[in-house]
N, CA, C and O atoms as a GROMACS GRO file, in nm:
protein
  424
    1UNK      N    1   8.787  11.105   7.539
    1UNK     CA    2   8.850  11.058   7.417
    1UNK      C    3   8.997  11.027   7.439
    1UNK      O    4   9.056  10.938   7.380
    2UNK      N    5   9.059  11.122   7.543
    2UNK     CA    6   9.174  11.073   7.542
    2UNK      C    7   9.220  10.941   7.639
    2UNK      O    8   9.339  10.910   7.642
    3UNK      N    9   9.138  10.879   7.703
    3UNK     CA   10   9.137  10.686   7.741
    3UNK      C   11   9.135  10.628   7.606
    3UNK      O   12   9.200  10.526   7.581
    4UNK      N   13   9.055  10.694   7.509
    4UNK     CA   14   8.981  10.597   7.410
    4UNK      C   15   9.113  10.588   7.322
    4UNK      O   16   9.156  10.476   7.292
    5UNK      N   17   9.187  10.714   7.275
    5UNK     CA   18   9.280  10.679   7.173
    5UNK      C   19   9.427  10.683   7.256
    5UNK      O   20   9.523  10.668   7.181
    6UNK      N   21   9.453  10.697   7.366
    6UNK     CA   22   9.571  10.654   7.469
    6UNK      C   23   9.666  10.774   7.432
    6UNK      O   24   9.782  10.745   7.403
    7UNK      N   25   9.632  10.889   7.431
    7UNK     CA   26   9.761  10.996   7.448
    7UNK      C   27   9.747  11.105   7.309
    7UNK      O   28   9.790  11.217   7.283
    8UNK      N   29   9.667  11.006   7.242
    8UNK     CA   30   9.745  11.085   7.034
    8UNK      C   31   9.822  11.160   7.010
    8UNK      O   32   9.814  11.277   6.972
    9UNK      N   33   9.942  11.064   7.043
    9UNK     CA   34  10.060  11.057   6.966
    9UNK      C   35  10.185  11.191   7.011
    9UNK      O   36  10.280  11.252   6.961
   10UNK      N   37  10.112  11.182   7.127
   10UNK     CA   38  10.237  11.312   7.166
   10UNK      C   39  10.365  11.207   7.179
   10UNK      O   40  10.356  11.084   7.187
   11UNK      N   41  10.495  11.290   7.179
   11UNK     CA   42  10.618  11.283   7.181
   11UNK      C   43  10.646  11.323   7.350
   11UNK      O   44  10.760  11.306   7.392
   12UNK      N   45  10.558  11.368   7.430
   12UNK     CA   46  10.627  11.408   7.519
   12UNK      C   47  10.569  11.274   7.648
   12UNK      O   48  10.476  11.290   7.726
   13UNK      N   49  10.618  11.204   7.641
   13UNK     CA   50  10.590  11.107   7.747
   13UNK      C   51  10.633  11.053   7.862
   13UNK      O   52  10.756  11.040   7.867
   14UNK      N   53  10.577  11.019   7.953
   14UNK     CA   54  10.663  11.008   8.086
   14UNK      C   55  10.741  10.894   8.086
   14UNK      O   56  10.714  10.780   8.048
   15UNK      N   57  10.875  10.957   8.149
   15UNK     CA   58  11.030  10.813   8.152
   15UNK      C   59  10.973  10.746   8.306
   15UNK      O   60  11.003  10.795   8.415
   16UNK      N   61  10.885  10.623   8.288
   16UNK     CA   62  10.854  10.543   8.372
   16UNK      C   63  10.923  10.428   8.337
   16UNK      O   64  10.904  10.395   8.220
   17UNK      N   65  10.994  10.359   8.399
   17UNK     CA   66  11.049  10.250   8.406
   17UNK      C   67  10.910  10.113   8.387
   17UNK      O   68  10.805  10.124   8.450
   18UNK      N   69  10.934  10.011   8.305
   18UNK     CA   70  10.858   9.928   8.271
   18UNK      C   71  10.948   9.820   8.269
   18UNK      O   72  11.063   9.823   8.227
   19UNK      N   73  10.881   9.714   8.323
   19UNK     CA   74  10.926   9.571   8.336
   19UNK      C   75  10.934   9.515   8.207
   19UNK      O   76  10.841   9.538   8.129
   20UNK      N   77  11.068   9.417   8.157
   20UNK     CA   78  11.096   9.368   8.037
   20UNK      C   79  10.979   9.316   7.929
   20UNK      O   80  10.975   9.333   7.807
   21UNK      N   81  10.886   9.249   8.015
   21UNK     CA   82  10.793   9.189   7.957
   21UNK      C   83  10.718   9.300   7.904
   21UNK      O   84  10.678   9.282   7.789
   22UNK      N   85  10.689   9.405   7.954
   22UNK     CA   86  10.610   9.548   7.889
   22UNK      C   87  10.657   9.632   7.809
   22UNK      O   88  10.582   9.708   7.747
   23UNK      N   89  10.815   9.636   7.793
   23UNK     CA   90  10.850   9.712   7.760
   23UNK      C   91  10.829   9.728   7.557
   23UNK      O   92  10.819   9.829   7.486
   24UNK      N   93  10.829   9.572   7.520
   24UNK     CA   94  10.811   9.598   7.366
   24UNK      C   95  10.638   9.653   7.341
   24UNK      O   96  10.603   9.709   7.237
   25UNK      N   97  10.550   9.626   7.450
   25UNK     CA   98  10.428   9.660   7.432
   25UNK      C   99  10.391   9.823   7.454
   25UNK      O  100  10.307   9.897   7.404
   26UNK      N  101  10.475   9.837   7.536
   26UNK     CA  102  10.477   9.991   7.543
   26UNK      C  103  10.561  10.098   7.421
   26UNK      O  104  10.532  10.216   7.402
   27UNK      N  105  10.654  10.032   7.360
   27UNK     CA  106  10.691  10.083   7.222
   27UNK      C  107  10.596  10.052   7.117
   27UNK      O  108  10.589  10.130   7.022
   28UNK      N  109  10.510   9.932   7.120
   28UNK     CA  110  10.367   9.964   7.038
   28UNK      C  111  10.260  10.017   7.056
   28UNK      O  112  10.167  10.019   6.976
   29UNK      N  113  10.262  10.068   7.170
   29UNK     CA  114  10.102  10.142   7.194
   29UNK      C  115  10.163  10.253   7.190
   29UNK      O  116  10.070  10.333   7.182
   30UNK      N  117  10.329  10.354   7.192
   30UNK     CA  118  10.346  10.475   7.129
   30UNK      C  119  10.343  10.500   6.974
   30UNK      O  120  10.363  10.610   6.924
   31UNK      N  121  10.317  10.386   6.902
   31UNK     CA  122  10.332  10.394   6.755
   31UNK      C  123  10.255  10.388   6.706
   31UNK      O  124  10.259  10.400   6.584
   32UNK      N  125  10.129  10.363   6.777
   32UNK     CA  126  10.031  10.364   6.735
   32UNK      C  127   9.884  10.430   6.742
   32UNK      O  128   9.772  10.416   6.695
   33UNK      N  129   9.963  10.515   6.838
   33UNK     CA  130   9.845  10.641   6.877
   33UNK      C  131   9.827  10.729   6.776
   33UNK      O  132   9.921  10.758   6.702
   34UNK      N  133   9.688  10.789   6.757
   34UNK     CA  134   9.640  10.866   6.633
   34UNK      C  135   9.667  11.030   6.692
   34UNK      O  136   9.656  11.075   6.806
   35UNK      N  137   9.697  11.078   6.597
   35UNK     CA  138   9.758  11.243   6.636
   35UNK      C  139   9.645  11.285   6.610
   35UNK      O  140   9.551  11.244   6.542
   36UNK      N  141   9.680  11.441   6.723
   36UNK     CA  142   9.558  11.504   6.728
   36UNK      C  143   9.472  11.578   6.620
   36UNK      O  144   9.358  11.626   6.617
   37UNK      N  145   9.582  11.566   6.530
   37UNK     CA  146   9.529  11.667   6.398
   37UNK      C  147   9.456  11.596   6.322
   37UNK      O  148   9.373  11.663   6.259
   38UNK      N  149   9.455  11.438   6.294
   38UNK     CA  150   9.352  11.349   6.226
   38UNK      C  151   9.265  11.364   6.303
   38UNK      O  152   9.157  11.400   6.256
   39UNK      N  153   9.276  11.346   6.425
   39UNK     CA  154   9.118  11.296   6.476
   39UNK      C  155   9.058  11.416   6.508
   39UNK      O  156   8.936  11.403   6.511
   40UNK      N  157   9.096  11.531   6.534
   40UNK     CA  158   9.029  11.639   6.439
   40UNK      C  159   8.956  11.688   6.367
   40UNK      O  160   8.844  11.740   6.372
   41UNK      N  161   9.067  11.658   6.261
   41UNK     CA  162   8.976  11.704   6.078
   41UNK      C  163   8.936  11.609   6.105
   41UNK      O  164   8.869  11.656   6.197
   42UNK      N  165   8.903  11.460   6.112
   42UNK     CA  166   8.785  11.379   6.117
   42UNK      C  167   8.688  11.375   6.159
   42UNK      O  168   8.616  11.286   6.114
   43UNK      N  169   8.630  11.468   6.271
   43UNK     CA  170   8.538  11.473   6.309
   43UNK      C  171   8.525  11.599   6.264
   43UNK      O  172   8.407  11.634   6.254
   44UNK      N  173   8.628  11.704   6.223
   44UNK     CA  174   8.512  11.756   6.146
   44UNK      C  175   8.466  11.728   6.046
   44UNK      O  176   8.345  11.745   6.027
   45UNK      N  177   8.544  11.680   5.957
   45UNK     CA  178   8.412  11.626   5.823
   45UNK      C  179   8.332  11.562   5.869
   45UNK      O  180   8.228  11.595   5.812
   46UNK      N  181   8.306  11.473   5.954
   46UNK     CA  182   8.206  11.402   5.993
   46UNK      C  183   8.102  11.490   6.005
   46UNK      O  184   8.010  11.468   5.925
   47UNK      N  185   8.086  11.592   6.088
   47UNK     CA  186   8.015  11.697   6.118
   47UNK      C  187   8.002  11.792   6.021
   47UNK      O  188   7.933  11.892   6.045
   48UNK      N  189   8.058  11.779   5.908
   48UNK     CA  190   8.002  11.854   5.767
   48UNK      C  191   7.912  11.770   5.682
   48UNK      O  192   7.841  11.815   5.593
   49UNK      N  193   7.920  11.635   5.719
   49UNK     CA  194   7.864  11.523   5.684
   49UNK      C  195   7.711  11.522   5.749
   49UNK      O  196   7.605  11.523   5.686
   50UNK      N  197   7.723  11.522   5.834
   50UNK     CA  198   7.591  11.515   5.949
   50UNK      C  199   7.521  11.643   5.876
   50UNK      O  200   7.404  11.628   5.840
   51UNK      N  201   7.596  11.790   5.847
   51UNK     CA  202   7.536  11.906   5.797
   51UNK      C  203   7.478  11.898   5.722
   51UNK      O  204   7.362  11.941   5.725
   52UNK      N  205   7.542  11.828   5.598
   52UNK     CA  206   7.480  11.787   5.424
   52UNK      C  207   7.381  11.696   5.465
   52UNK      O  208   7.270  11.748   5.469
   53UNK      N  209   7.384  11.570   5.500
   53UNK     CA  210   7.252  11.490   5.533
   53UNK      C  211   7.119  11.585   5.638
   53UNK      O  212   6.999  11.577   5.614
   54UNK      N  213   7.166  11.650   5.730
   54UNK     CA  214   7.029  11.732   5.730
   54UNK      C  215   6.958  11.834   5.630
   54UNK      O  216   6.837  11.859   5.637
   55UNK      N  217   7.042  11.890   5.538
   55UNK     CA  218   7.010  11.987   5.479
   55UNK      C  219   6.938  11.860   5.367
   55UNK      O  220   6.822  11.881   5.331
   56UNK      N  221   6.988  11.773   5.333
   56UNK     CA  222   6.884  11.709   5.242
   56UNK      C  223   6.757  11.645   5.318
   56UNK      O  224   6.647  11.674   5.271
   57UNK      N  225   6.760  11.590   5.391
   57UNK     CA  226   6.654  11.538   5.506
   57UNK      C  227   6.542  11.672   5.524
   57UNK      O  228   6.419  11.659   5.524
   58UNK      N  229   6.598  11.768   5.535
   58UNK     CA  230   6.500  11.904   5.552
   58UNK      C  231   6.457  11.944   5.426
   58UNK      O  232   6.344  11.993   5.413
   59UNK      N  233   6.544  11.927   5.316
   59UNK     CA  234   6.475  11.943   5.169
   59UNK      C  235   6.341  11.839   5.163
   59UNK      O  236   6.229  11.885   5.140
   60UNK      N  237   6.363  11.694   5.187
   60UNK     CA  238   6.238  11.582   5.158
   60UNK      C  239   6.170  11.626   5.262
   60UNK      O  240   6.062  11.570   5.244
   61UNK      N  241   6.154  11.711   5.394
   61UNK     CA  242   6.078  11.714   5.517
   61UNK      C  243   5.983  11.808   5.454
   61UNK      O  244   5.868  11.768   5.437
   62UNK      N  245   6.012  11.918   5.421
   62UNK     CA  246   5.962  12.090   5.336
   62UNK      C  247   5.929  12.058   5.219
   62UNK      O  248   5.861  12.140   5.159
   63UNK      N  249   5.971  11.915   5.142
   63UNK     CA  250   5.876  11.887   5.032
   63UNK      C  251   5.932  11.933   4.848
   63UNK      O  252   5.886  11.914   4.735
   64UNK      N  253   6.058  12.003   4.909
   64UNK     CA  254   6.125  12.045   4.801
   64UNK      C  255   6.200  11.973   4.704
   64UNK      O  256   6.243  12.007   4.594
   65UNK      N  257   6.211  11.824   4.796
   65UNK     CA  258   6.287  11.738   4.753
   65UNK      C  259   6.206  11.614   4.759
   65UNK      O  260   6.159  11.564   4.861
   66UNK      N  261   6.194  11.570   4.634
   66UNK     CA  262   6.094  11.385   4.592
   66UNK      C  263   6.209  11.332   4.676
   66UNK      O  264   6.312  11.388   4.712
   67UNK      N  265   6.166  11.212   4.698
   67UNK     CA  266   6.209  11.088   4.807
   67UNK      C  267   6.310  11.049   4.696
   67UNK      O  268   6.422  11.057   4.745
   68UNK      N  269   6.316  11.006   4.558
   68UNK     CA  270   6.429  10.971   4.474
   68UNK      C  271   6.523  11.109   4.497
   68UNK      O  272   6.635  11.059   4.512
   69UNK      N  273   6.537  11.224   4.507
   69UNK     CA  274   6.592  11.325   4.470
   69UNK      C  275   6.692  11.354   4.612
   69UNK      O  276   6.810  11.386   4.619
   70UNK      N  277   6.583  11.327   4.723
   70UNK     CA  278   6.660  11.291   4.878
   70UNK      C  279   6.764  11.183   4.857
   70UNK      O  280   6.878  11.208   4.895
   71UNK      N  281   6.738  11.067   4.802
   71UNK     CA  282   6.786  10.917   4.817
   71UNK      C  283   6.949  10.986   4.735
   71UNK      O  284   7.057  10.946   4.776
   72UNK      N  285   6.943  11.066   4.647
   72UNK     CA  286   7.031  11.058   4.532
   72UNK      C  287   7.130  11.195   4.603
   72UNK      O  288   7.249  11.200   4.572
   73UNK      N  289   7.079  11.287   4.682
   73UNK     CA  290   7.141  11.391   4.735
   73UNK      C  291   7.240  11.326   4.899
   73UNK      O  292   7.353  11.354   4.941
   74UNK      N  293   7.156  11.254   4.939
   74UNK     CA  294   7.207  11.187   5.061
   74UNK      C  295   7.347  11.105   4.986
   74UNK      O  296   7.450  11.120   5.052
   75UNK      N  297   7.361  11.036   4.879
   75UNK     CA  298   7.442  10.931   4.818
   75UNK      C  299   7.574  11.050   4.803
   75UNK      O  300   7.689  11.028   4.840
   76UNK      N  301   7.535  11.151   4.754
   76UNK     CA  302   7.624  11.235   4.650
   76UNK      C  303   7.717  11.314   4.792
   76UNK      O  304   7.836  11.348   4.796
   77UNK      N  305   7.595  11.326   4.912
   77UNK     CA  306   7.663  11.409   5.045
   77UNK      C  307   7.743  11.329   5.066
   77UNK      O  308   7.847  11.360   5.009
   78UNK      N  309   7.753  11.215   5.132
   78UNK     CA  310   7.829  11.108   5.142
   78UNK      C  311   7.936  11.066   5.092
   78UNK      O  312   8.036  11.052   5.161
   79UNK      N  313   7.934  11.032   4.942
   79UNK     CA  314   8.057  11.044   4.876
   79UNK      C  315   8.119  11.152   4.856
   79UNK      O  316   8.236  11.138   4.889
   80UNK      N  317   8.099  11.245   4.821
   80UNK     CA  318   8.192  11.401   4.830
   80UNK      C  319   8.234  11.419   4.978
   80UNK      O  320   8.346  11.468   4.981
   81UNK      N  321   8.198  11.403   5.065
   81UNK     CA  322   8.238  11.440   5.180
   81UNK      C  323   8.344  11.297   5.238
   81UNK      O  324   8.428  11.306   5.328
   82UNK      N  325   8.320  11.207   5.182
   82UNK     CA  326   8.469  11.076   5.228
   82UNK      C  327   8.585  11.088   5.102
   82UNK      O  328   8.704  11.054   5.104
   83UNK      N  329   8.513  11.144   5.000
   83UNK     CA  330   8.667  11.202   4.916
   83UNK      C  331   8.706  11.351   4.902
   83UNK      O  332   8.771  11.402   4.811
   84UNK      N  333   8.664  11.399   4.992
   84UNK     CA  334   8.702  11.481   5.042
   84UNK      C  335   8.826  11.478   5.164
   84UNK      O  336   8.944  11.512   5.164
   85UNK      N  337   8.748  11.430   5.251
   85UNK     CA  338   8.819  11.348   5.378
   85UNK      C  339   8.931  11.253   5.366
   85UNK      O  340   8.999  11.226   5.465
   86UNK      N  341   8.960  11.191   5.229
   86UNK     CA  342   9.019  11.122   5.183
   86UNK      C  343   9.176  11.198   5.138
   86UNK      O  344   9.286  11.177   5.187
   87UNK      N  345   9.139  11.288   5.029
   87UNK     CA  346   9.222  11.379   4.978
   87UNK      C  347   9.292  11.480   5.086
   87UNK      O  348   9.413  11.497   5.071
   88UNK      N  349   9.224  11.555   5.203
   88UNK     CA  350   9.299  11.598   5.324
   88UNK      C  351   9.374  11.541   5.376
   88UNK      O  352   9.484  11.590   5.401
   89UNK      N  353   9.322  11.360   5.428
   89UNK     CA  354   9.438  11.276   5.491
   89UNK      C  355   9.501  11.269   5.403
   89UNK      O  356   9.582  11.355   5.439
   90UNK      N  357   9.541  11.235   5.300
   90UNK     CA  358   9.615  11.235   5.177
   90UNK      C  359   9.734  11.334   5.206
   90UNK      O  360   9.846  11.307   5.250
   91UNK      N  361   9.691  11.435   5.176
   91UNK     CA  362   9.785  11.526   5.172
   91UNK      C  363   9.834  11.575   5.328
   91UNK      O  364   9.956  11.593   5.331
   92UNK      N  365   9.789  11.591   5.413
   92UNK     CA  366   9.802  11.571   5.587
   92UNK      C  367   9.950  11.470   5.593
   92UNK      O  368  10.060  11.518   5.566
   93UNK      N  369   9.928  11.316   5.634
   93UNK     CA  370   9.956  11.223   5.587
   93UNK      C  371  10.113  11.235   5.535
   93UNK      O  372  10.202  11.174   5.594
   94UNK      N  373  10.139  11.323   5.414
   94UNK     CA  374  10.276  11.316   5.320
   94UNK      C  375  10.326  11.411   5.374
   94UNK      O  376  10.449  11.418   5.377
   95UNK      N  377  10.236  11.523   5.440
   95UNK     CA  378  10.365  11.653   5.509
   95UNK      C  379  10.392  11.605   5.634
   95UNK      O  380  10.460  11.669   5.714
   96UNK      N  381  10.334  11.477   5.662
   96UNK     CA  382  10.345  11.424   5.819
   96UNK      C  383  10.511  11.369   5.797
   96UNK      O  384  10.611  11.427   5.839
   97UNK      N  385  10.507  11.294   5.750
   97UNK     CA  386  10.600  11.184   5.765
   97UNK      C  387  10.660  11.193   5.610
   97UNK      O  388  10.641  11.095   5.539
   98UNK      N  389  10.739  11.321   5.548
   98UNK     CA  390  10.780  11.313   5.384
   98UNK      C  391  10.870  11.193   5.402
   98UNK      O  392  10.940  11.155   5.495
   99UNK      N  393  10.840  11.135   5.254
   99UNK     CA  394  10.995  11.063   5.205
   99UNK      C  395  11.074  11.072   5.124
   99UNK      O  396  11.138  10.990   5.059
  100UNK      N  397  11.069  11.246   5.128
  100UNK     CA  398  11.178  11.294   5.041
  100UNK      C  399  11.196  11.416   5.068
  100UNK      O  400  11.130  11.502   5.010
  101UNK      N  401  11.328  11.459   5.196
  101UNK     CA  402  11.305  11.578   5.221
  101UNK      C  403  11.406  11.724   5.154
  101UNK      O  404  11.521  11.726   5.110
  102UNK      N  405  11.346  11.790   5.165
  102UNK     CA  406  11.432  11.912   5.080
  102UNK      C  407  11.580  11.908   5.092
  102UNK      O  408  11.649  11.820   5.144
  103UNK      N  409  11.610  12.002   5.043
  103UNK     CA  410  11.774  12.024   5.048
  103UNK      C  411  11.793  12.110   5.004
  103UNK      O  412  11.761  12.125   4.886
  104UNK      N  413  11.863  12.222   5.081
  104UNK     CA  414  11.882  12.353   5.080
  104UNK      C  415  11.995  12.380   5.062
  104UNK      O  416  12.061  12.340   5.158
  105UNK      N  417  12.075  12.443   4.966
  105UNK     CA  418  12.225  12.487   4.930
  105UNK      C  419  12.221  12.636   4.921
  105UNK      O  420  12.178  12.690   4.820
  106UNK      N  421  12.259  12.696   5.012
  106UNK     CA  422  12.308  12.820   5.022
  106UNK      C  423  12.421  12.883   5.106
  106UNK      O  424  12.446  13.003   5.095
   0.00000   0.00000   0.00000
């Protein structure tokens, strides 16, 4: 994973000298690496996601659950679990990067 997302987003990077022509491309591929803490919590909800869709899949398998009742539990796993995922980056996200930071007088 770490070829796939090129470093995520560490600060600590090696002072290699880069030829002019590289050099603005190499200030965009540090700005744009995903930190380790999203891609993270993203896979774990994903994997709470995968949890809820088996647990309904095993409800319609065991019979406990009509095929409408699966269809409507799978919909509901799905959406609760991306606004879920939503509301974490959300709030993740604003303590990442505030734009409005405290100020302390004492």
């Amino acid at each position: 994973l770490r070829l796939l997302f090129g470093g995520w987003g560490s600060n600590t990077h090696t002072k290699v000298p880069f030829p002019k022509r590289c050099r603005s491309l190499h200030r965009l591929s540090t700005m744009t690496d995903f930190p380790k803490t999203l891609v993270i919590g993203t896979i774990c909800y994903g994997i709470l996601a995968a949890i809820g869709l088996a647990l309904v899949m095993g409800g319609r398998i065991t019979g406990k659950l009509s095929s409408d009742n699966a269809g409507i539990g799978s919909v509901v796993v799905v959406i609760a679990t991306f606004s879920m995922w939503l509301f974490w980056v959300s709030a993740w996200m604003h303590q990442w990067h505030p734009l409005i930071m405290p100020v302390y007088e004492g």
